[in-house]
N, C-alpha and C positions, 0 to 999 in steps of 0.2 A: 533608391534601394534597388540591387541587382539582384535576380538571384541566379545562379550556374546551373546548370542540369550537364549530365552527363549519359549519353547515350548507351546502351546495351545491345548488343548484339547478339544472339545466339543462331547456333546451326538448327535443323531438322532435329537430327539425331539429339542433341538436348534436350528440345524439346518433349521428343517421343517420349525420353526417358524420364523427361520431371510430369508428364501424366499418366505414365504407362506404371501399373501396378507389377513390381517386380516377383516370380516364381520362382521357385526352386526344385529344384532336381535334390531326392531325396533318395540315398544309396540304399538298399535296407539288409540287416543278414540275413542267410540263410542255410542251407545245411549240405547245398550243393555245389559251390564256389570256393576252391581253394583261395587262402592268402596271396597265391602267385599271381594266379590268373587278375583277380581283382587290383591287385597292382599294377600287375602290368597292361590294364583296358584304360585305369586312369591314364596311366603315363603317355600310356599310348593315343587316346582321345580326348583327354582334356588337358592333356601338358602337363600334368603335375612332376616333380621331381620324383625322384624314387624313395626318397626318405618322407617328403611329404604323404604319397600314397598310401604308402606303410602306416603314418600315423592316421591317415583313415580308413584301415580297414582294421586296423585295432579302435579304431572308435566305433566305427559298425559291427566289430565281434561283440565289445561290449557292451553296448546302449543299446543297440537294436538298429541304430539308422545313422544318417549323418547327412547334410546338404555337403554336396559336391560341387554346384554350379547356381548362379544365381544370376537372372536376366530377363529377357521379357520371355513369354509364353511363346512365341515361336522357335527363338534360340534353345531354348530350354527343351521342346518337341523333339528337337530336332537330335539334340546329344539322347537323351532320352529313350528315342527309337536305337540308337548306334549302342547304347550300352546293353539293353533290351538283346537284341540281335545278338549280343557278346554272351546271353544266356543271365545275365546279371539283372536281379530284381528292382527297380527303379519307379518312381511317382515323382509325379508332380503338384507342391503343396503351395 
């Protein structure tokens, strides 16, 4: 009787990410950020489309918040500070 195994390889970065608990960036409303502006810091900082941006900040007019980014806790710091900076209310959950 034979039996086959087959070997698995992975990088670092898979790694990191099948033990590294993922965070999110969490947009939230508020009473001083026009609909522009907030579209346009996504589009501008995290690539969103324009129509996509849009539907997130109708979903943070109406819910109260919305995750915008999801990754490990440094990546996540990092946009975080840049939206922050943009005067736009932001946590990390």
């Amino acid at each position: 009787m034979t039996v086959e195994t087959q070997e698995e390889t992975y990088t670092l970065d898979e790694l990191l990410a099948s033990i590294t608990p993922n965070h999110r960036l969490i947009l939230w409303n508020d009473d001083t950020n026009t609909f522009e502006h907030v579209i346009n810091c996504l589009v501008k900082h995290l690539q969103y489309t324009e129509a996509e941006a849009e539907k997130i900040a109708w979903k943070v007019h109406t819910e109260g918040k919305c995750a915008v980014l999801e990754g490990s806790y440094t990546e996540v710091e990092v946009y975080r500070k840049i939206l922050k900076a943009e005067g736009l209310t932001v946590s990390i959950d």
